[in-house]
C-alpha positions as a printed NumPy array, in Angstrom:
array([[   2.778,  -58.402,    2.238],
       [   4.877,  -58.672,    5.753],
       [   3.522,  -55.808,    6.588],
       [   0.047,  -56.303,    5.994],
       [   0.433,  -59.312,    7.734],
       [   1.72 ,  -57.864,   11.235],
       [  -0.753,  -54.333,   10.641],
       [  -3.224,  -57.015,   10.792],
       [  -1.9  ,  -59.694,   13.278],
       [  -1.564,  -56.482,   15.866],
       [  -5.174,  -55.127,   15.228],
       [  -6.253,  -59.036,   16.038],
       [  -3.987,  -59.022,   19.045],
       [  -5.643,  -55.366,   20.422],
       [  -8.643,  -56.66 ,   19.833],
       [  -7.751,  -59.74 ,   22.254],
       [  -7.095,  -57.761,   24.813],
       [  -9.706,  -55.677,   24.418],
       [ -12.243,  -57.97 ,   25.059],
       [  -9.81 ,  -60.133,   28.044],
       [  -9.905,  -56.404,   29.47 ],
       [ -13.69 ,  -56.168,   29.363],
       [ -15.04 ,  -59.145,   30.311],
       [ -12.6  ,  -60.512,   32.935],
       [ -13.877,  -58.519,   35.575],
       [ -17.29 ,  -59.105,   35.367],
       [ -16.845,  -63.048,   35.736],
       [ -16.506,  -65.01 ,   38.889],
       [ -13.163,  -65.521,   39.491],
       [ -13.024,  -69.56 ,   39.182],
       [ -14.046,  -68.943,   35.146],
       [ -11.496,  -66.201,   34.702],
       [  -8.738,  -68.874,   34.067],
       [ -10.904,  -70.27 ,   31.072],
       [ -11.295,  -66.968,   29.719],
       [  -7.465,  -66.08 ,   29.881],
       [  -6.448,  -69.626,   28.286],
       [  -8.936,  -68.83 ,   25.041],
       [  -7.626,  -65.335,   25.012],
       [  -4.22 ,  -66.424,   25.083],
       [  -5.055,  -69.336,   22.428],
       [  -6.978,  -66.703,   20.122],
       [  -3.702,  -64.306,   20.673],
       [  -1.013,  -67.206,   19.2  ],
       [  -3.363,  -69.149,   17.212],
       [  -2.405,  -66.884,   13.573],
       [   1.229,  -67.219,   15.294],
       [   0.851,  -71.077,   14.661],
       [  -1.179,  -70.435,   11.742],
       [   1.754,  -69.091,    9.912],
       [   4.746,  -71.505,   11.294],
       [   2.565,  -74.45 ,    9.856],
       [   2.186,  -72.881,    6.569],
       [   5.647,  -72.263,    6.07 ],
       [   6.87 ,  -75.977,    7.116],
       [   4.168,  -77.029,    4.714],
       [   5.352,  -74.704,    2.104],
       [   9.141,  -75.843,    2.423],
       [   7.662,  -79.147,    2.454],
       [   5.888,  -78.933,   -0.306],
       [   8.918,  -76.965,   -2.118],
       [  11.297,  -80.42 ,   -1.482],
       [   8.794,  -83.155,   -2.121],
       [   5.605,  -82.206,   -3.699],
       [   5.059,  -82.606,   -7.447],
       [   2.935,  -81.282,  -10.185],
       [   2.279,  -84.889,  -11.477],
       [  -1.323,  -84.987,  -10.465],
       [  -2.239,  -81.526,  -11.959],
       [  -0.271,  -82.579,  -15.516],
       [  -1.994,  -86.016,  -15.572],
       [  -5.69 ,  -84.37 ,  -14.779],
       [  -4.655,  -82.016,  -17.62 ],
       [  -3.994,  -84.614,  -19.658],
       [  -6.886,  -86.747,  -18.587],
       [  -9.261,  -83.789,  -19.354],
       [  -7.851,  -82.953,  -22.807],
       [ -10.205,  -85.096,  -25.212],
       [  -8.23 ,  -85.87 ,  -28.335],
       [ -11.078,  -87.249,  -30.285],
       [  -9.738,  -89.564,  -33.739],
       [ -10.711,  -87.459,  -36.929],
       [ -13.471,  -90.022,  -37.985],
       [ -14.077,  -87.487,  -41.484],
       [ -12.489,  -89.504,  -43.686],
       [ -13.016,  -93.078,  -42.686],
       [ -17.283,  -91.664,  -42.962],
       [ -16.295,  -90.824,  -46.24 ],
       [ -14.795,  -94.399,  -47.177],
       [ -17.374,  -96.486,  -45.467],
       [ -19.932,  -93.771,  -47.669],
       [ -18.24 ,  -94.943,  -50.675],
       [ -17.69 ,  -98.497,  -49.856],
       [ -21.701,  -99.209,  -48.696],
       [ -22.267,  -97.106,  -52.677],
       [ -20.308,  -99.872,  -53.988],
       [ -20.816, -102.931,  -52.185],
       [ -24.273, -103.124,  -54.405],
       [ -22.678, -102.864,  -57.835],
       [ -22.782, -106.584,  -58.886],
       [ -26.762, -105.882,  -58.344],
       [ -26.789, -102.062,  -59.895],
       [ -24.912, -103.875,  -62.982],
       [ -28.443, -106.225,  -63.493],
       [ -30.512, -103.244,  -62.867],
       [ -31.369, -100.888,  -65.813],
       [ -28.719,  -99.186,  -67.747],
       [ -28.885,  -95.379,  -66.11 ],
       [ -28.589,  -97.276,  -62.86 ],
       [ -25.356,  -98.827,  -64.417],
       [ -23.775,  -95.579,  -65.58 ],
       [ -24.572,  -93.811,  -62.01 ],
       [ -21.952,  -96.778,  -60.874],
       [ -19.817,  -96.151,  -63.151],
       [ -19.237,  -92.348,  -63.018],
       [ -19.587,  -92.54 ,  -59.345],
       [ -15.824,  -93.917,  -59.008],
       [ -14.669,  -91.089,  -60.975],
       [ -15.768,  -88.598,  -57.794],
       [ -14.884,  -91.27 ,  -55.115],
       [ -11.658,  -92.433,  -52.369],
       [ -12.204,  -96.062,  -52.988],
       [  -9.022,  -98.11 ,  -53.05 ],
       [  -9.107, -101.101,  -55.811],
       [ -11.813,  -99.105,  -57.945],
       [ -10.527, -101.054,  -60.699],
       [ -11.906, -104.234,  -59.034],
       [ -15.093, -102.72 ,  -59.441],
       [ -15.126, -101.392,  -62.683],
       [ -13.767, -104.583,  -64.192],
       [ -17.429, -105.783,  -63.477],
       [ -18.583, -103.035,  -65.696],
       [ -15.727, -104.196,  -68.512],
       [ -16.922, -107.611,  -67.924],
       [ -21.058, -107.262,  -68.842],
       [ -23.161, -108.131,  -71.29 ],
       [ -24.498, -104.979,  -71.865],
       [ -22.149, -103.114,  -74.649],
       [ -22.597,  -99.472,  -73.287],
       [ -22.218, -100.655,  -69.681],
       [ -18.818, -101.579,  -71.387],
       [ -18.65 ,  -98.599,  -72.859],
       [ -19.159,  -96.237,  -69.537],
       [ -16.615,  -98.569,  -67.841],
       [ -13.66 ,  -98.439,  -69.971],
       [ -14.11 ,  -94.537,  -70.238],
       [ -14.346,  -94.008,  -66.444],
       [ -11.276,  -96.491,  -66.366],
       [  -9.23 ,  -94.387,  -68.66 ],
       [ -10.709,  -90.997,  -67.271],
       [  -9.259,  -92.496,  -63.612],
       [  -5.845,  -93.642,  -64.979],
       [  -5.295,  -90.291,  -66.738],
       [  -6.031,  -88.474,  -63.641],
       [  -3.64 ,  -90.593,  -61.839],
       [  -0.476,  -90.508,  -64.093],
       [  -1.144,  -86.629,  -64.62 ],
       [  -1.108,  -85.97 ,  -60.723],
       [   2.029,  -88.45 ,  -60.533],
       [   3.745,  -86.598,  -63.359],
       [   2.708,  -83.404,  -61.36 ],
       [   4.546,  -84.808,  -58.231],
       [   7.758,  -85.609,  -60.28 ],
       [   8.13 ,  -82.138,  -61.972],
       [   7.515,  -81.091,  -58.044],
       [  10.748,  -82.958,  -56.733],
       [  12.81 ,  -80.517,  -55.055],
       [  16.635,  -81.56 ,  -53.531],
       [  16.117,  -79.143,  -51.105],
       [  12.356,  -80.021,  -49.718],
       [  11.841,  -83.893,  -48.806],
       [   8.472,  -82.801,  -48.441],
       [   8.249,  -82.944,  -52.329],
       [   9.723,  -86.707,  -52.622],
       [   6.946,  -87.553,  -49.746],
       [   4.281,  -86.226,  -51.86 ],
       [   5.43 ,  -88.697,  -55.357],
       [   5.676,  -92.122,  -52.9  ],
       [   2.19 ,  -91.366,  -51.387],
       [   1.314,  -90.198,  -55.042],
       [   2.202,  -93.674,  -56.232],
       [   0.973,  -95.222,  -53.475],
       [  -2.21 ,  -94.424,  -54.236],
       [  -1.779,  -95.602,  -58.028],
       [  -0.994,  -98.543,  -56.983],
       [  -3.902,  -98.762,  -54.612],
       [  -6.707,  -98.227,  -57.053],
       [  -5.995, -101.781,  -58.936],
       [  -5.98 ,  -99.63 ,  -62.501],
       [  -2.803, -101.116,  -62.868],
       [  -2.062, -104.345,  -64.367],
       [   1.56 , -106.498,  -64.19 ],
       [   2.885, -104.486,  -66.921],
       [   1.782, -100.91 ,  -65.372],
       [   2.993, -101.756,  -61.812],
       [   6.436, -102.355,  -62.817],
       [   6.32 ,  -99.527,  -64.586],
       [   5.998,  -97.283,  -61.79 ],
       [   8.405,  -99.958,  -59.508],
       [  11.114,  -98.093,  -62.156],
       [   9.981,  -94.469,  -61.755],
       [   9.751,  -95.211,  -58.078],
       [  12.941,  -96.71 ,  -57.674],
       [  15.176,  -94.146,  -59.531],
       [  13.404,  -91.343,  -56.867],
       [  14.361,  -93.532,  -54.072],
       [  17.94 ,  -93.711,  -55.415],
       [  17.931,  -90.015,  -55.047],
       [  16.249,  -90.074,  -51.908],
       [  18.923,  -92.716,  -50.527],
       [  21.938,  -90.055,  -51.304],
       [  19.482,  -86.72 ,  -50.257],
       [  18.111,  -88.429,  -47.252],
       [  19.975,  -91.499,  -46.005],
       [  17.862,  -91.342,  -42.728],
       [  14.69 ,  -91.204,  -44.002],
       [  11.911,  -93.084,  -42.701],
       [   9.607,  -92.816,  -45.632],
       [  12.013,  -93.511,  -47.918],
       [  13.097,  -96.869,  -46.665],
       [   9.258,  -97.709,  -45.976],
       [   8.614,  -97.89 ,  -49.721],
       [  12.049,  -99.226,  -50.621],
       [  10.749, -102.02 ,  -48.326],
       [   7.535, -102.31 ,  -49.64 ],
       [   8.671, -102.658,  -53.157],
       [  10.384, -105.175,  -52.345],
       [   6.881, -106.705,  -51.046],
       [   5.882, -106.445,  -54.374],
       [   8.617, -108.215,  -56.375],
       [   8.764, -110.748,  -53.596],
       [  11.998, -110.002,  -52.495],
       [  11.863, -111.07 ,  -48.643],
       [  14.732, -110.504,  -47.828],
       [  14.974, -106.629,  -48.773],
       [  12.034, -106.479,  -47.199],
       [  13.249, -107.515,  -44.324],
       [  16.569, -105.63 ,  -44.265],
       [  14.59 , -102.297,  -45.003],
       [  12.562, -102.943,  -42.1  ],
       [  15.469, -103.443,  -39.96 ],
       [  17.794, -100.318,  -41.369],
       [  14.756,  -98.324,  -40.193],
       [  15.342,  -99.862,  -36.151],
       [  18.97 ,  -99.489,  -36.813],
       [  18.952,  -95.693,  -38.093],
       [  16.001,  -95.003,  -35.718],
       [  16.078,  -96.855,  -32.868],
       [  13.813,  -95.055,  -30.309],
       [  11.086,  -94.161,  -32.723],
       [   8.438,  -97.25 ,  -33.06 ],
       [   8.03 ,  -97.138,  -37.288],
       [  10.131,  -99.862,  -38.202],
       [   9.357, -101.873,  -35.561],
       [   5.645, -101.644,  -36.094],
       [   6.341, -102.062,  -40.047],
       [   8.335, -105.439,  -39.308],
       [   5.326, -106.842,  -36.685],
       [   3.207, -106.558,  -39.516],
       [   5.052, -107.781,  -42.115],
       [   5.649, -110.741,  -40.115],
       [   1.917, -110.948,  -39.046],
       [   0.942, -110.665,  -42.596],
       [   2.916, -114.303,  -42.853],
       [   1.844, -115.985,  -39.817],
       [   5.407, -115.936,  -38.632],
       [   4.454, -115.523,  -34.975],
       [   8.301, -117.289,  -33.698],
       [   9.565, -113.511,  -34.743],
       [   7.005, -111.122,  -33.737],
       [   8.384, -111.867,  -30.103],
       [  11.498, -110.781,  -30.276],
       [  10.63 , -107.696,  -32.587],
       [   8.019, -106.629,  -29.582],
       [  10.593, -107.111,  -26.948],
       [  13.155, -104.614,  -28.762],
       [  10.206, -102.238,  -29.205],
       [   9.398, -102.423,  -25.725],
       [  13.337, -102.016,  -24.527],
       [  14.051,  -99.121,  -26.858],
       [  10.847,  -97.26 ,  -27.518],
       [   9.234,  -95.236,  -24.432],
       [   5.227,  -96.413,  -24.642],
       [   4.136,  -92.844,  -25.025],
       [   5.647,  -92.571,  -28.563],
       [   3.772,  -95.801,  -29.982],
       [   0.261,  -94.52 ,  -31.508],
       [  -1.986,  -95.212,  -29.297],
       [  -4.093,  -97.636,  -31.629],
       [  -1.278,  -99.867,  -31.544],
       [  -0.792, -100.332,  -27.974],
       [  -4.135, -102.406,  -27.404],
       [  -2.749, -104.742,  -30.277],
       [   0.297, -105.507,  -29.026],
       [  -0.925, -106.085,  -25.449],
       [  -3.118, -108.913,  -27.484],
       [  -0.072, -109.879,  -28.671],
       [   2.364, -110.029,  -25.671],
       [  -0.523, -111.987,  -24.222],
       [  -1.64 , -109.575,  -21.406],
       [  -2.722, -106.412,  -20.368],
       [   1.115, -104.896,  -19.296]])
């Protein structure tokens, strides 16, 4: 490249003189300075040319950052929220809004209801099929109870499914069973009885879990909200605060314990839980669809 660089620089310089040569004797003499000072400018001019680059290059090489090129990169990168499945639930939910009304209409409009939450994501469907249990009409009754037991079957086959599935070896596995009974518990199929049933098959996993995985997040999440459900506070609580403790620089249990005490009203100690989060958790690692929230809650736009 060097010595492209000079092959060219001297053909530029010949040319120079070339021209100095040629036209310098057919000017007057007072305008021959003028030409010899742009001749001699035109001559050094790649000369400087090159000396500025290179200061600018070792300048750039000590102080100049890619910050500006990363952030545009960033800025162009459009990571657009999945909206698939939250269509899907506000499908299901504007289906069953209605029922109340589809339950007084005539009886094929009252089995469509029915069989519809067999094939749908609703949470609580047994909310709404308890209006089906609860009309007049004795095969309205009928459809309901059988869609009822069709949906709890389903359930407690997938969660035995998800036991036979747990695997020592693959956490993965013991993920799969919570969310599994997560989602029991979810659908509102269950009554008192039936939810502390599963507490008990829950609980003996999460034993296991606790020796497997000590550490794990997802463990102590539903340890904690367990606890939620027997109205035990207090392990609630301490579940919320072994997750901070084991991971401190990861925003989970923070974010669990801000709503848990949001949940309550308890405002006098969501402060302090957002200042830890703020001192130990770098702002890029909280979800982004928490940030706005806590601004709202710290009371500004930090």
């Amino acid at each position: 490249m060097m010595t492209l660089l000079s092959v060219l620089y001297v053909l530029h310089l010949l040319l120079v003189v070339f021209t100095y040569r040629l036209l310098v004797l057919r000017l007057p003499e007072h305008e021959r300075g003028i030409l010899t000072f742009i001749c001699l400018f035109s001559a050094l001019l790649p000369l400087f040319g090159e000396v500025l680059g290179g200061i600018a290059y070792l300048i750039s090489r000590r102080f100049a950052s890619s910050d500006t090129l990363l952030d545009y990169d960033e800025y162009v990168q459009f990571d657009v929220m999945n909206l698939e499945g939250l269509q899907q639930q506000a499908a299901d939910n504007m289906e069953m809004v209605p029922i109340k009304e589809a339950l007084n209409m005539d009886a094929k409009r009252r089995k469509q209801s029915m069989i519809h939450l067999t094939t749908s994501s609703l949470k609580n469907s047994g909310k709404y099929l308890q209006y089906g249990l609860d009309h007049d009409d004795s095969e309205t009754v009928h459809y309901a109870a059988t869609v009822r037991n069709s949906l709890f079957d389903r359930y407690e086959a997938n969660l035995r499914l998800r036991e036979q599935q747990l695997n020592p070896v693959d956490v993965t596995t013991y993920h799969l069973f919570i969310q599994e009974c997560k989602t029991f518990l979810e659908s509102g199929l269950l009554d008192e009885g039936g939810i502390g049933r599963l507490d008990e098959r829950l609980h003996r996993v999460l034993e296991q879990m606790r020796v497997l995985y000590p550490t794990d997040l997802t463990r102590i999440e539903a340890e904690a909200e367990m606890a939620i459900r027997q109205d035990n506070d207090e392990k609630a609580i301490a579940s919320y605060e072994e997750m901070i403790q084991i991971h401190p620089t990861l925003p989970d249990g923070y974010l669990a314990l801000v709503r848990y005490y949001f949940q309550r009203n308890n405002w006098s100690s969501i402060g302090p839980v957002l200042h830890q989060l703020r001192t130990a958790v770098v702002e890029e690692d909280i979800p982004e669809e928490h940030r706005f929230i806590l601004k709202r809650f710290e009371g500004g736009d930090r």
